[in-house]
C-alpha positions in Angstrom: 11.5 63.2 18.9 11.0 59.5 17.5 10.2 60.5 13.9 12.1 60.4 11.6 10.7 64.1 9.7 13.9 66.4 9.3 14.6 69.2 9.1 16.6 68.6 5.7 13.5 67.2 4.1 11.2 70.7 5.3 14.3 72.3 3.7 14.2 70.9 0.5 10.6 71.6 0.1 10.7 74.8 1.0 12.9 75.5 -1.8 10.6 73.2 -3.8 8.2 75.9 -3.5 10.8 78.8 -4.2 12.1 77.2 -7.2 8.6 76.4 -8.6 7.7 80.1 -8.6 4.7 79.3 -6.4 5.1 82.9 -3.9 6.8 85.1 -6.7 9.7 86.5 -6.5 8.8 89.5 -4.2 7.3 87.2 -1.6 7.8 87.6 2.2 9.1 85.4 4.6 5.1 84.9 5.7 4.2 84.4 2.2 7.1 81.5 1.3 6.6 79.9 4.7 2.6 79.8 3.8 2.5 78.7 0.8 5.0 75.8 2.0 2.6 74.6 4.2 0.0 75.0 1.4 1.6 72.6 -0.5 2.1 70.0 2.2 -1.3 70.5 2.9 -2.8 70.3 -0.4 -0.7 66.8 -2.4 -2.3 63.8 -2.3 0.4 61.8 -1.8 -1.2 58.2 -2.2 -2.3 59.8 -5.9 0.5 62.0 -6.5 4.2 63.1 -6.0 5.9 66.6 -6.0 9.0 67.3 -8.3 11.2 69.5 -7.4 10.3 72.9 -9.5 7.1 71.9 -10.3 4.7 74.2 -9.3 1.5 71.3 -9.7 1.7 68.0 -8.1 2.7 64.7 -11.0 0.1 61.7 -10.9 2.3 58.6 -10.0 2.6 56.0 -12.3 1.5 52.8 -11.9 4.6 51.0 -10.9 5.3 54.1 -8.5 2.0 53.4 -5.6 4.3 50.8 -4.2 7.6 53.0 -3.6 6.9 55.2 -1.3 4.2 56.5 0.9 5.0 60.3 0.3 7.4 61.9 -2.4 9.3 65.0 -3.6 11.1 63.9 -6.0 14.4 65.3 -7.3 13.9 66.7 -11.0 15.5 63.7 -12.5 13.9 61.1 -10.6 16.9 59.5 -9.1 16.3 60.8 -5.4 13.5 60.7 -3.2 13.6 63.4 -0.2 11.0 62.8 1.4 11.6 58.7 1.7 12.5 58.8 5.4 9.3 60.4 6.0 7.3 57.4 5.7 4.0 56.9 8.3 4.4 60.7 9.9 3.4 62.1 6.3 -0.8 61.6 7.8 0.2 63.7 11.3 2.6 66.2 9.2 -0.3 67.0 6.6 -2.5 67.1 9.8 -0.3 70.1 11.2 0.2 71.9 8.3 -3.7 72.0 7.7 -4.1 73.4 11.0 -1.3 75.8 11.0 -2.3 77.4 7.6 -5.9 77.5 9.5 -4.3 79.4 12.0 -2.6 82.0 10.1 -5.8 82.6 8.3 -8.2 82.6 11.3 -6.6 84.1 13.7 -5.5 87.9 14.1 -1.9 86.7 16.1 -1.5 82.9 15.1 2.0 83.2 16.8 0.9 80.8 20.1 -1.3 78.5 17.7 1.4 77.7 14.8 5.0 78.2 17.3 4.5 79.3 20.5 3.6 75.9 22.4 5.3 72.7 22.0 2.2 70.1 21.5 3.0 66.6 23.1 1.8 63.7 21.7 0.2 62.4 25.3 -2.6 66.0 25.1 -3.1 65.4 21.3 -3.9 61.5 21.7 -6.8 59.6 23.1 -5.6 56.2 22.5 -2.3 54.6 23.0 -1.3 51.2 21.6 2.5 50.6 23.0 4.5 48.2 21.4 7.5 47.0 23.7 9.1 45.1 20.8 9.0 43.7 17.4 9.2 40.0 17.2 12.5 39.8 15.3 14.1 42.2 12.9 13.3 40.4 9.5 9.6 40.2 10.3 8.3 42.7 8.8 11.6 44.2 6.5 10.1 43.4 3.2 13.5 43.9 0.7 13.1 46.5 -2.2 12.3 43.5 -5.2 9.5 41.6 -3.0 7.4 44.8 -2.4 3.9 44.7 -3.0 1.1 46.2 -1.2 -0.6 44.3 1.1 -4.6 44.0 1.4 -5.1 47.2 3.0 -3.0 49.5 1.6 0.1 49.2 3.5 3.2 49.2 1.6 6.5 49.5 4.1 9.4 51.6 2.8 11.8 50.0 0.6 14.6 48.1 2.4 12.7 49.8 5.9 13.9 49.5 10.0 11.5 46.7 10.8 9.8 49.5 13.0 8.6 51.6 10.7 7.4 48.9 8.0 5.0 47.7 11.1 4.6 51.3 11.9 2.6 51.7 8.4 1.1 47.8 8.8 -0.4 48.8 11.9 -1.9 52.1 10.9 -3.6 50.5 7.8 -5.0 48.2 9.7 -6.2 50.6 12.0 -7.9 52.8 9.5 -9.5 50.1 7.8 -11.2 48.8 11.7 -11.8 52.5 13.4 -13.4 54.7 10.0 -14.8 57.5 11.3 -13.7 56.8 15.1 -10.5 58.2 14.8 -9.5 61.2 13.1 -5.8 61.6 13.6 -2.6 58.9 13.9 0.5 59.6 15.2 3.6 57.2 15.2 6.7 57.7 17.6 9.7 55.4 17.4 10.7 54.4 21.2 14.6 53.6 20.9 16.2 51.2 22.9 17.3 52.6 26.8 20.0 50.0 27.0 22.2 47.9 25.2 20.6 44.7 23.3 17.5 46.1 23.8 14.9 46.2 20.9 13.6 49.1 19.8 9.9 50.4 20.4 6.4 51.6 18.8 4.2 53.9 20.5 0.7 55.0 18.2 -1.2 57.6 19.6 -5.0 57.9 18.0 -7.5 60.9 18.3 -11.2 59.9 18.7 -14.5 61.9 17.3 -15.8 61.5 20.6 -19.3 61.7 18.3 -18.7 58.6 16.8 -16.0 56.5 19.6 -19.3 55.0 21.3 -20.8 52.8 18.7 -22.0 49.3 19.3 -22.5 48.4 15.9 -20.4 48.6 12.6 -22.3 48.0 9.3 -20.0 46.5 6.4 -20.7 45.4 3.2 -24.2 43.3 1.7 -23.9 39.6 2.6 -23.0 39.0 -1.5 -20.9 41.7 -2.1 -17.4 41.6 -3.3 -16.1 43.5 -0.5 -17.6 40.7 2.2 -14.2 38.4 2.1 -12.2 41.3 2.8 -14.3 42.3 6.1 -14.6 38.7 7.1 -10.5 39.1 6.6 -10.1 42.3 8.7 -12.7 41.1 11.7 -12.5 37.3 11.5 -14.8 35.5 14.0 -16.2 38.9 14.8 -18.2 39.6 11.6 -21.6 38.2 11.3 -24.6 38.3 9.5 -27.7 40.3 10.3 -30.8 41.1 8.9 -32.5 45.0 9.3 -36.0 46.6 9.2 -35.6 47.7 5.5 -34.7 43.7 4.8 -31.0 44.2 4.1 -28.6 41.9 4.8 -24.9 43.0 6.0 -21.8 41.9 7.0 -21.5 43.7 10.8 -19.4 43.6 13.6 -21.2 43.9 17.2 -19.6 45.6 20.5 -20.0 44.7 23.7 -21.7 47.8 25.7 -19.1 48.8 28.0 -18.8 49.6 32.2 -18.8 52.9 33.3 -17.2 53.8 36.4 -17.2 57.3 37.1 -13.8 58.2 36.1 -11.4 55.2 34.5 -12.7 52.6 32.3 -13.4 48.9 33.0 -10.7 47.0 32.7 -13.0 43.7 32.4 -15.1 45.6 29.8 -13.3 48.2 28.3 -14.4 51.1 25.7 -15.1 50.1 22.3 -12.4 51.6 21.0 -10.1 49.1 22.9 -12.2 46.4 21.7 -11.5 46.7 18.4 -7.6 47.4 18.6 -7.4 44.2 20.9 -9.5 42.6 18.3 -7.2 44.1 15.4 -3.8 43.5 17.5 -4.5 39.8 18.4 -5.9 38.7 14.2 -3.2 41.0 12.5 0.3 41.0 14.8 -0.6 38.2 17.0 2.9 37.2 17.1 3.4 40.9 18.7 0.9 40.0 21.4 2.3 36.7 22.4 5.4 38.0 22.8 6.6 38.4 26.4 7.1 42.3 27.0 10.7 43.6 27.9 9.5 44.1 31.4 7.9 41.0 32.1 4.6 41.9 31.5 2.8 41.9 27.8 4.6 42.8 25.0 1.6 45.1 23.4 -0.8 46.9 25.6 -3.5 49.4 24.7 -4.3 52.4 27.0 -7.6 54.1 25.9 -8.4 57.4 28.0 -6.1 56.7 31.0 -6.8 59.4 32.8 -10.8 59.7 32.6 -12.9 58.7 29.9 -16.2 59.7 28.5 -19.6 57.7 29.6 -23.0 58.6 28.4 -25.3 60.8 30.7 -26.0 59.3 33.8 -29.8 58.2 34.9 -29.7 61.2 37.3 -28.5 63.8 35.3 -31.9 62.9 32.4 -34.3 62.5 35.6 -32.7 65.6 37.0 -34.0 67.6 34.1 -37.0 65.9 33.3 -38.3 66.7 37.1 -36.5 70.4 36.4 -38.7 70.5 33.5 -41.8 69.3 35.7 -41.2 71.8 38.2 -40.7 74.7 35.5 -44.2 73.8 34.0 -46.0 73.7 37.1 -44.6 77.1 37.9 -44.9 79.1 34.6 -48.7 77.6 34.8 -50.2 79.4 38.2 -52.3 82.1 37.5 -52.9 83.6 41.0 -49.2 85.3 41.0 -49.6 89.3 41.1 -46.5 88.9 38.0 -46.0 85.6 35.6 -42.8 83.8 36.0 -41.1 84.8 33.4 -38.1 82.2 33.3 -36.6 79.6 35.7 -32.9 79.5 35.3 -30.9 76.5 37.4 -27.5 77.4 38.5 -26.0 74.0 40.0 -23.1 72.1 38.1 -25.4 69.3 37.7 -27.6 70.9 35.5 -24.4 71.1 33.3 -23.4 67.8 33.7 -19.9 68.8 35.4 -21.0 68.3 39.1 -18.3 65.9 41.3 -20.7 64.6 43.4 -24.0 66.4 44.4 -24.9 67.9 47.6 -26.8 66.3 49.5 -30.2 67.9 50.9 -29.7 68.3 54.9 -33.1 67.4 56.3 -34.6 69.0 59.1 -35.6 67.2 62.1 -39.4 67.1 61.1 -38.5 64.9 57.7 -36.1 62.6 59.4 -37.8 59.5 57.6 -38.1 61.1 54.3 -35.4 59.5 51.8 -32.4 60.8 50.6 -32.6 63.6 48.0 -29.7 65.7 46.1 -30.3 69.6 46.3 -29.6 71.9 43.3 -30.2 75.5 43.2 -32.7 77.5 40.8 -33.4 81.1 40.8 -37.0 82.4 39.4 -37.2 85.7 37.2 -41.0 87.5 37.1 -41.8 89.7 34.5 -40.8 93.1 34.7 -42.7 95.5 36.7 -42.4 98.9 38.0 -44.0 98.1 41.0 -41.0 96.4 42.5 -39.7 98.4 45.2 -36.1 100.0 45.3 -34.9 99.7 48.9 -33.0 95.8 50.2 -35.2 94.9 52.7 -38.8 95.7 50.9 -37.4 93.9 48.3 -36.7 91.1 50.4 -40.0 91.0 52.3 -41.6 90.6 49.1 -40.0 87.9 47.6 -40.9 86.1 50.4 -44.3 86.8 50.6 -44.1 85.7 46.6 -42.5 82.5 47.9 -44.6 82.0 50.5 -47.7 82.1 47.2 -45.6 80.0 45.4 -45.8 77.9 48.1 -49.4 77.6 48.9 -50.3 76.9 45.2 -47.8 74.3 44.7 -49.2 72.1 47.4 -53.1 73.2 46.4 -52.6 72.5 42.5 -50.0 70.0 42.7 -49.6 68.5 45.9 -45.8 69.1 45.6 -44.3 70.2 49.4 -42.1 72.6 49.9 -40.4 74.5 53.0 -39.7 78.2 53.7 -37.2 80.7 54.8 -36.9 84.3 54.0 -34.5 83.5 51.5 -35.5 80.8 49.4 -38.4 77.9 49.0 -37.1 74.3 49.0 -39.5 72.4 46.9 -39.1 69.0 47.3 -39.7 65.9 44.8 -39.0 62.3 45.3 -35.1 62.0 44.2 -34.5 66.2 44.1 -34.8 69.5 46.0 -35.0 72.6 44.4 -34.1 75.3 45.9 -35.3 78.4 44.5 -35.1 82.1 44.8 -36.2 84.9 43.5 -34.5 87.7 41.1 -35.2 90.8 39.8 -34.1 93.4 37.3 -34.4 95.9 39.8 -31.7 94.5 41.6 -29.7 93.7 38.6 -29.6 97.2 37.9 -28.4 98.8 41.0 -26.0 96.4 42.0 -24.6 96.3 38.1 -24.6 100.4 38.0 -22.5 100.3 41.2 -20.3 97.2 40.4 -19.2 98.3 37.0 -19.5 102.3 36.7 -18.9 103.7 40.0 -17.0 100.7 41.7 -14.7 100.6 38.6 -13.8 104.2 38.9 -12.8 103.9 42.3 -11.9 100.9 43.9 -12.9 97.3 43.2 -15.9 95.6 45.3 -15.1 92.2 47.6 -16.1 89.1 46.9 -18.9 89.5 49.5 -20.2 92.7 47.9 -20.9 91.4 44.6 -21.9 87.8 46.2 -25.8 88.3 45.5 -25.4 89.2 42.0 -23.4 86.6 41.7 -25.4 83.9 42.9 -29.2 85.2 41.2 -27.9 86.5 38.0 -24.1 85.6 37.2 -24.2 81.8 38.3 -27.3 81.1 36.7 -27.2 82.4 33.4 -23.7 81.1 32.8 -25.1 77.7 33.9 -27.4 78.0 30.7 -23.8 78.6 28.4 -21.9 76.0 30.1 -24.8 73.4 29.9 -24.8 74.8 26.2 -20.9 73.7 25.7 -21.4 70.1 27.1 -23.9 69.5 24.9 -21.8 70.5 21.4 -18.6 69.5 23.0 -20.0 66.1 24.6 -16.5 65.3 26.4 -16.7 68.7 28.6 -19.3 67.9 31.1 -16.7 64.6 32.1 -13.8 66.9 32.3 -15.1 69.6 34.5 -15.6 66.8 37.1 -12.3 65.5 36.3 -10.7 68.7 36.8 -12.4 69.3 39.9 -11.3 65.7 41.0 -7.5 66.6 40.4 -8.4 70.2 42.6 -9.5 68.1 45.3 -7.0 65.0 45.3 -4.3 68.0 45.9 -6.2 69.8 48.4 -7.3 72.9 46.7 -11.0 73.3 47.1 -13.6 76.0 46.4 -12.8 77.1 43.2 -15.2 74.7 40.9 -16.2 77.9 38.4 -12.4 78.1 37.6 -12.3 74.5 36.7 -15.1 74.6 34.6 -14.1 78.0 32.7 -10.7 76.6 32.3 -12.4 73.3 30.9 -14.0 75.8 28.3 -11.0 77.7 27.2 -10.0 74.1 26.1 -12.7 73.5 24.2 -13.6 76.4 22.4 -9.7 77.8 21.8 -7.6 74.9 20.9 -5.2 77.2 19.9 -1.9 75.0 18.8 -3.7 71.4 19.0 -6.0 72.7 16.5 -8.8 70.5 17.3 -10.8 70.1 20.3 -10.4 67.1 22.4 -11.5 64.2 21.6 -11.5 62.9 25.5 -11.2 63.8 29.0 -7.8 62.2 28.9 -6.6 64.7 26.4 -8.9 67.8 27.6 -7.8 67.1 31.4 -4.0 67.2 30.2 -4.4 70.3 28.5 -6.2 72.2 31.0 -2.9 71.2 33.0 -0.5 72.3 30.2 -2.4 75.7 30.2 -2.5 76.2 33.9 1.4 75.6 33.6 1.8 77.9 30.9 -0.3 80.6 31.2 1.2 84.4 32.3 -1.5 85.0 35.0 0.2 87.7 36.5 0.8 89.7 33.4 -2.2 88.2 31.2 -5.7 88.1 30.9 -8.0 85.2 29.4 -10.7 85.9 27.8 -13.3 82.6 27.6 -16.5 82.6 24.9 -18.8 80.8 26.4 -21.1 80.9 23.3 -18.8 81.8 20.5 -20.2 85.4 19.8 -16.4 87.4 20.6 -15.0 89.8 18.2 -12.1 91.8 17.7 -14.4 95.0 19.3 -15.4 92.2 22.5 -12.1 91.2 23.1 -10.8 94.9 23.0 -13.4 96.2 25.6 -11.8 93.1 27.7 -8.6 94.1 27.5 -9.3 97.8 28.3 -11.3 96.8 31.4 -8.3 94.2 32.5 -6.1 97.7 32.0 -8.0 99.7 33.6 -8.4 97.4 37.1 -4.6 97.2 37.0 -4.9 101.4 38.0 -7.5 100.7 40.5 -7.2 100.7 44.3 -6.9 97.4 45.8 -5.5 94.5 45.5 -5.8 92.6 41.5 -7.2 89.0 41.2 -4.2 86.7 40.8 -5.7 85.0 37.9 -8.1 87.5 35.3 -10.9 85.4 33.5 -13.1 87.4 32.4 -16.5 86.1 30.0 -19.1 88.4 28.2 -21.1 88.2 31.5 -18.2 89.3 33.7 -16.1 91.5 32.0 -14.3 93.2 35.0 -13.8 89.8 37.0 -16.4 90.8 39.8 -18.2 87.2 40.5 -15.6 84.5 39.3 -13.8 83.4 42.6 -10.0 82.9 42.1 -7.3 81.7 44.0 -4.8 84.1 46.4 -1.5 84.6 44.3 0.2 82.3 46.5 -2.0 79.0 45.9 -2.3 79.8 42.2 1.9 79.5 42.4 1.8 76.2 44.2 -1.5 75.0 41.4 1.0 76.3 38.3 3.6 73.7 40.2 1.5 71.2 40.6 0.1 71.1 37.2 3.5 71.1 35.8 4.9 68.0 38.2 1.3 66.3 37.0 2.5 66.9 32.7 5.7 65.5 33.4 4.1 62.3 35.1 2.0 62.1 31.7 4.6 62.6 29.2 6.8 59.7 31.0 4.1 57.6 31.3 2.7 58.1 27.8 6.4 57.9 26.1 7.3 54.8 28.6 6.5 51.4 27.2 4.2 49.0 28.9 0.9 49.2 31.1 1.3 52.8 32.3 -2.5 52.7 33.7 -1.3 53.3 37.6 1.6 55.9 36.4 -1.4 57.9 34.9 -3.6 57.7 38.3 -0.8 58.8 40.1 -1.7 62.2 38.5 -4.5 62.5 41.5 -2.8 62.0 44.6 -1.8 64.9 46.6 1.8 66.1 46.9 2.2 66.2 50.4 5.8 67.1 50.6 5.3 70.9 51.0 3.4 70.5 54.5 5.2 70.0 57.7 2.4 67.9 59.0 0.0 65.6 58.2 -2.9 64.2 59.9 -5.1 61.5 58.9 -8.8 61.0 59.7 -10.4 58.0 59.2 -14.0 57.4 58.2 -16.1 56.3 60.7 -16.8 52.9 61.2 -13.6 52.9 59.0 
């Protein structure tokens, strides 16, 4: 919907392909459909032009750059069929690269290339929305007057006015983002009542690697190219001077708020900068422009439902003390056995924690100041002096903590405080709490989780909660801090899920979140591409919460991209094999490399995980209008995180105190 691709124009170059020989004759249904997409993929079509049962693309002639912005060309010229395809031919070359991808890649591409329908408001991080064009002549540009403008843009001869400032707009936009953005995608919004003009929406992915810049470098201060960045930027390009004495034209960003979820709207991302920038030099007429609704006429939503900030000062000193601590640990030599490794488990050490728990302080520290508290667990080296049975076990970890504990204060002066359990060793903004693992107990409790649990009946939740907290939490902490940092827009999206969790009153399941947050990373599956925000990532966590068959499905998440066919096959057996089991089956199977029979990832009962499925699905359709309605749909967006409190029969509100 809103493009004008059709289905007659996919038809006729399909049988381009067919007539041109390409799949031979014997070819399969696979093979023609392939080998279509290969050629949409593959034709340059600002260089070149197909012609109808020729099996190689034709250079276009000189007098032919300015016709048309893609072409298959009927054999004797006359016709044009792709000529209504006009400023899609960027996003259809886009899908067709990723659906051939797919059919390569993956060993049942079904879901990837067909079995999702991809909306443009989870594919896009930036929306500029166009209410209405200044008049229809403005930018119709009749079939003997065409020429190309200064970037490129060349509107379709004797074009809507829509789409000629659809192709205006995304040269423009090219030529100011570069590397920021690595996908366009242009709808047509018609007119909901009669009289009323007709509509542009532009979606734009980000490379969240590159969105953040400050500064753009153009050309040298005598170059050719300098008039036509002074032309593109205006008032915003200056002059500066660099270490290696260079002189260039550049272009200089504010550095902008971050709140912890929604931008500033008083200094918003770069990104926005530059297409307010770009909007109010190039279409300013646009801008001016009353909207339809009253409000303005062009408006620019970047990231509306979260975007991503750098690392916050807590999160760096957070690991630089963690670091500290680790040193001064690994370093005392009066332990019986070395520390072998100290592992953190809390969501903070992935970036992804909501807010941090705060360290409850006992009467005797009153006046200390505030501190945040985040769990560790310590491994020793082996030893076959640990002993077998619970509570020996226990008594000597704590007579190991209670060493621990002594040193730290002689050698460091670091304080700490004690319980059988665990040592709370405290630092000016942190507590870390630490405990103590061993592969004595990783053995036993594995053994009888996974061989002689699985042949009889599945443990509880409070059977498998030690493993769980000493070995399972901490050593997928390590993956998942892994992920944030080669997929930089996940750490802001795990809070963001857990945000939308807890504005509809569904707490206690923050390892769900953040493996769902994964999934979406590391399978895009039919987006093709990871997100480029949390906007986009938070709207497909909430398309694949609606979509997914938890009760007949499992999901298998790589947490560090080592899977194969023989993996996910040993997953599938044990989800088979738990469905024979006595006892009741987790209502949602998520099962990693480190849990492959769903033993320590806490789930929902069946009957929340029906109202969450609902709710994410009432949340998409909030999106969708919002992204596909004209105008500032900022608050439509928010409305995403408050609770629906419709299926409760009562609700009672308490107040903050002093509130």
């Amino acid at each position: 919907a809103g493009t004008t691709v059709s289905g007659f124009a996919l038809t006729m170059l399909c049988a381009h392909v067919i007539s041109a020989g390409v799949p031979g004759s014997g070819a399969s249904a696979y093979q023609l459909f392939k080998m279509t997409l290969v050629a949409l993929r593959d034709t340059d079509f600002a260089t070149q032009k197909l012609v109808f049962g020729k099996a190689a693309p034709v250079a276009l002639a000189p007098e032919e750059t300015n016709l048309f912005t893609a072409a298959l060309m009927a054999e004797g010229g006359e016709l044009n069929y792709f000529w209504r395809i006009g400023a899609h031919i960027g996003e259809l070359q886009d899908e067709a690269r990723a659906s051939v991808a797919a059919l390569e890649a993956e060993a049942d591409p079904f879901d990837s290339v067909f079995g999702v329908r991809v909306g443009l408001e989870a594919r896009s991080d930036v929306f500029v929305k166009i209410q209405a064009i200044q008049s229809e002549d403005e930018y119709l540009i009749p079939y003997t007057d065409r020429q190309a403008d200064r970037y490129g843009a060349c509107p379709l001869a004797d074009a809507p006015a829509v789409h000629a400032l659809a192709l205006r707009a995304l040269a423009i936009f090219r030529a100011g983002l570069t590397d920021r953005a690595t996908q366009y995608s242009v709808r047509v919004v018609p007119a909901t009542q009669v009289g009323q003009p007709t509509g542009l929406l532009i979606g734009i992915r980000l490379d969240p690697s590159h969105a953040t810049r400050v500064l753009d470098r153009g050309p040298e201060a005598d170059s050719p190219q300098t008039a036509e960045f002074r032309r593109l930027w205006g008032d915003r390009a200056v002059l500066r001077r660099f270490k290696d004495a260079s002189i260039l034209e550049c272009v200089v960003w504010a550095e902008p708020k971050y709140k912890k979820i929604w931008e500033d709207p008083d200094l918003p991302y770069v990104p926005h900068q530059m297409l307010q920038q770009l909007m109010e030099l190039h279409f300013k007429e646009l801008v001016d422009t009353p909207g339809v609704d009253g409000g303005d006429n062009v408006n620019i939503l970047h990231t509306p439902l979260g975007i991503n900030g750098p690392l916050s000062d807590a999160h760096t000193a957070l690991w630089q003390q963690f670091a500290e601590m680790k040193e001064q640990l690994e370093a005392l030599e009066t332990l019986p056995i070395a520390v072998k490794e100290a592992r953190p488990s809390s969501s903070g050490f992935s970036y992804s924690d909501l807010s941090p728990e705060v360290w409850i302080q006992p009467s005797s520290r009153a006046n200390d100041p505030p501190r945040t508290l985040h769990e560790a667990v310590l491994e020793f080296e082996s030893s076959s002096a640990w002993p077998r049975a619970p509570a020996a076990v226990l008594r000597l970890q704590t007579a190991f903590l209670l060493k621990i504990q002594a040193e730290l204060r002689s050698q460091h002066a670091v304080e700490s405080l004690i319980t059988p359990e665990y040592l709370d060793v405290l630092y000016p903004r942190f507590v870390f709490r630490l405990r103590i693992f061993t592969l004595g107990e990783l053995y036993e409790m594995s053994t009888w989780a996974t061989v002689d649990a699985t042949l009889k009946s599945r443990p509880t939740w409070e059977q498998t909660e030690k493993i769980r907290r000493v070995w399972w939490g901490p050593h997928t902490r390590s993956l998942l801090r892994a992920v944030s940092l080669i997929h930089i827009c996940s750490g802001p999206t795990m809070r963001l899920v857990k945000k939308w969790l807890a504005s509809q009153l569904v707490a206690g399941y923050d390892d769900l979140a953040e493996l769902l947050v994964v999934q979406v990373f590391t399978t895009p599956g039919p987006y093709a591409h990871p997100p480029g925000s949390p906007h986009a990532a938070m709207l497909r966590v909430l398309a694949l919460l609606a979509s997914f068959d938890w009760a007949g499905s499992p999901m298998f998440v790589d947490l560090d991209d080592s899977f194969s066919a023989d993996h996910k096959h040993e997953l599938q057996l044990a989800f088979e094999r738990a469905r024979g089991m006595q006892g009741p089956m987790p209502s949602m199977w998520i099962a990693t490399k480190l849990d492959p029979h769903m033993l320590f990832l806490r789930v929902p009962p069946a009957g929340l995980v029906s109202r969450i499925v609902a709710l994410a699905r009432g949340a998409l359709e909030v999106a969708t209008k919002a992204t596909l309605s004209l105008g500032d749909t900022r608050l439509q967006f928010r409305s995403v995180f408050e609770p629906d409190l419709s299926t409760f029969d009562a609700v009672i509100h308490i107040a903050r105190a002093g509130g």
